[in-house]
VEXMI-926903 format. One line per field, with one value per residue (C-alpha): y, x, z. Coordinates in steps of 0.1 Angstrom, whole numbers, plus 5000, padded with zeros to 4 digits. Layout:
N
north: (Y  ...)
east: (X  ...)
up: (Z  ...)
This chain:
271
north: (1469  1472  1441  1459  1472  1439  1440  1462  1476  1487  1504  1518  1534  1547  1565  1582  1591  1605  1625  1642  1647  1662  1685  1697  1704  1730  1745  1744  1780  1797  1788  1786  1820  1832  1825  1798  1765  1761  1761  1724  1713  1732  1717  1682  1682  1697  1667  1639  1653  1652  1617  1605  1618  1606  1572  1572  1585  1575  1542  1572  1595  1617  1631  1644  1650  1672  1696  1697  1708  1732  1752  1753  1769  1796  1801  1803  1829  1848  1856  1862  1890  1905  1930  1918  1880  1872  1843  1818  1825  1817  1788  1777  1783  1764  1738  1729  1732  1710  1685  1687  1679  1645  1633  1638  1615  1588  1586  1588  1566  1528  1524  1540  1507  1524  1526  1559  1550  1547  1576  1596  1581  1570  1534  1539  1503  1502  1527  1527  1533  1561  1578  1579  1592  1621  1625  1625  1651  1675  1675  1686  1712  1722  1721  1741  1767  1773  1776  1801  1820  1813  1853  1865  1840  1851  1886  1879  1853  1880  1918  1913  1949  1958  1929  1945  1977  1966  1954  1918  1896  1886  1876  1854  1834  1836  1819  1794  1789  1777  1757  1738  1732  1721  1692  1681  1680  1661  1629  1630  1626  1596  1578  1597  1606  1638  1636  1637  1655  1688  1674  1669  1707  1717  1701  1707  1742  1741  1715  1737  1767  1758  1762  1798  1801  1817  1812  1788  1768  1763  1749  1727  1714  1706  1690  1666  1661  1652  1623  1609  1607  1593  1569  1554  1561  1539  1511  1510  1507  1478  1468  1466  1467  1503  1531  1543  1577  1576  1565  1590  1620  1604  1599  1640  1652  1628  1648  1681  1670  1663  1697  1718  1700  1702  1738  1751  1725  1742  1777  1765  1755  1790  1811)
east: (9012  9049  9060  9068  9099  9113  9124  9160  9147  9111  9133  9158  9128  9111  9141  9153  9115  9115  9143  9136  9099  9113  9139  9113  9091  9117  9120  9081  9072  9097  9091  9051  9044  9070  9053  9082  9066  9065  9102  9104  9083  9107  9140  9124  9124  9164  9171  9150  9182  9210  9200  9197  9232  9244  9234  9255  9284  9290  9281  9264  9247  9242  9275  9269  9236  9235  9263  9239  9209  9226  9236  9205  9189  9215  9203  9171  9177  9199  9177  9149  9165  9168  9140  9128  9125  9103  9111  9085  9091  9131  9121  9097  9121  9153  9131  9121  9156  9170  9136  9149  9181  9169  9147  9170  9200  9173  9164  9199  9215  9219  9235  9204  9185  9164  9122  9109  9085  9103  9122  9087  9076  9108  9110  9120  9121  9157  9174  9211  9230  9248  9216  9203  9238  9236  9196  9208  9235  9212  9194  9218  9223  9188  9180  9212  9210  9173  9182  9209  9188  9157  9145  9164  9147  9110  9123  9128  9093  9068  9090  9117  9123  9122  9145  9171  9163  9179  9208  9199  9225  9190  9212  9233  9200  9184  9210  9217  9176  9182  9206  9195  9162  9182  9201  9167  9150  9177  9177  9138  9135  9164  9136  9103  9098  9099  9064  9063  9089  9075  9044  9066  9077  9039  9018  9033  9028  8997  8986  9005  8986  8945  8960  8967  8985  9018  9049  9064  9038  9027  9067  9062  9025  9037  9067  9051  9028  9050  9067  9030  9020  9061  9050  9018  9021  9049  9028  9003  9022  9037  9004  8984  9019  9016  9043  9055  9057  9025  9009  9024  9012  8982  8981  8991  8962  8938  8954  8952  8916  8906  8923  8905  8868  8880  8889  8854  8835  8849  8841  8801  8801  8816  8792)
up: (2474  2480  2464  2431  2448  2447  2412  2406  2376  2389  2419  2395  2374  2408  2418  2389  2373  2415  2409  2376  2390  2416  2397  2378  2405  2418  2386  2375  2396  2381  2343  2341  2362  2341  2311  2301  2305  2264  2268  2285  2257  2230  2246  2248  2208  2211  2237  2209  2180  2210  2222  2183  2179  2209  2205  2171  2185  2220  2247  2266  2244  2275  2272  2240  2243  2271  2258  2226  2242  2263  2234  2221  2255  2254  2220  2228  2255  2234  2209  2227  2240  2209  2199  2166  2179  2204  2232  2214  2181  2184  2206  2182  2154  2169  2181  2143  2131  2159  2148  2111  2118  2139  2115  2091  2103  2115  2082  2063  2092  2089  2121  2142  2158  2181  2181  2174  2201  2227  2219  2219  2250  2268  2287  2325  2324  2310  2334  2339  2369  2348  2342  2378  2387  2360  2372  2413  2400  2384  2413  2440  2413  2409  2448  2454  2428  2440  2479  2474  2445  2458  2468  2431  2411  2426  2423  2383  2380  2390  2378  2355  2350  2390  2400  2372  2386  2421  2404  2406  2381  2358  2327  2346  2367  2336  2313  2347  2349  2310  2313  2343  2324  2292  2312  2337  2302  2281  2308  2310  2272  2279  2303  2300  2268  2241  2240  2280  2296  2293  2316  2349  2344  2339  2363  2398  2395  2385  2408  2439  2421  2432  2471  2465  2496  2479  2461  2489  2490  2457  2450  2483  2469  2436  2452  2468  2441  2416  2441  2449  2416  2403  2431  2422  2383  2382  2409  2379  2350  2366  2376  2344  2321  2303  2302  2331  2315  2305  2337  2358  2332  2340  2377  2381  2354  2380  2413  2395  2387  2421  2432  2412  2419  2452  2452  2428  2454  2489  2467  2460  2498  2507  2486)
């Protein structure tokens, strides 16, 4: 079963898909019971016009990307903060602009080479070692900024206007929270996909959500949910040759399946 490992790029695909799942895991609490998990989604269509204009630019398009999609995210969280603009519509409405803009240069540019296909649904098969460092980096950021904010950033998920109230810094975890999420999302459109980045942030906390046992534990659940199913999505794409992307997405809908019969099942058994 192991055997896969063998190859550098199957190993290479496993660790970095294992890192952004795992990034995302630590962010997924905070954004979906916060209402925010559209904004993954949103960004991912930001991150497909950085990447196009990256690649045009630069070797790396992550260095131009990432600075791209960053601005949009403070944009986003900018103007949702302003009364007559509400946080979907002005994601919504940058996220169409930033689309625009993409199809736009694909279309005008001769130099762009580059399947729209993979660029919808990524290819982990072709990782750098540039990307796993920029992927291993957001991480330590990720974990970090949620160890030392952890307490705050619940404060803000559940009672916004109480967690302000006691004086908590909320623009400034806010706007971090944004921009953390705009660089996690930028690589995972690189290797997972537009189409399929906004699943990794989605699914761990709803899969750590059918415990009900708390905010901890639903983080630590859909933690270790998202590296199971990085794990053994990846052992079948390599298996029966389909996208990785695609087959983890797949492997975490099956685990969130089996969760909730397991949960409306223990429930019956209860009653």
């Amino acid at each position: 079963m192991f055997s896969f490992l063998s190859y550098n790029f199957v190993l290479y695909a496993l660790i970095i898909a294992g890192l952004i799942a795992a990034s995302a895991a630590l962010l997924s609490p905070f954004l979906v019971l916060n209402e925010q998990a559209l904004i993954a989604d949103g960004l991912a269509h930001v991150g497909f016009t950085g990447i196009i204009i990256g690649l045009l630019l630069v070797n790396e398009p992550l260095l131009i990307s990432i600075p791209f999609v960053i601005v949009f995210s403070i944009l986003v969280k900018y103007l949702s903060q302003n009364k007559n603009i509400n946080g979907d519509a002005a994601l919504g409405l940058l996220t169409a602009i930033s689309l625009a803009i993409g199809l736009i240069i694909i279309h005008k540019s001769t130099g762009f080479n580059r399947s729209i296909e993979t660029m919808l649904v990524g290819n982990l098969w072709t990782v750098s070692l540039t990307e796993i460092f920029f992927a291993l980096a957001t991480f330590i950021l990720i974990l970090l900024f949620v160890i030392f904010n952890y307490q705050k950033l619940v404060l803000i998920t559940f009672d916004y206007k109480y967690a302000k109230f006691k004086k908590t810094k909320t623009n400034i975890l806010s706007y971090s929270l944004a921009v953390l999420t705009a660089i996690l999302i930028t690589i995972g459109v690189k290797t997972i996909g537009t189409l399929l980045i906004s699943s990794f942030v989605i699914f761990p906390a709803l899969i750590g959500m059918q415990f009900k046992k708390g905010f901890k534990p639903t983080l630590i659940y859909g933690l270790i949910s998202s590296i199971i199913g990085v794990f053994f999505g990846i052992y079948f794409a390599d298996l029966i040759d389909i996208p990785a992307g695609s087959s983890i997405v797949l492997v975490y809908t099956l685990i969130l399946f089996i969760f909730m019969f397991i949960k409306s099942f223990t429930k019956g058994r209860l009653k």
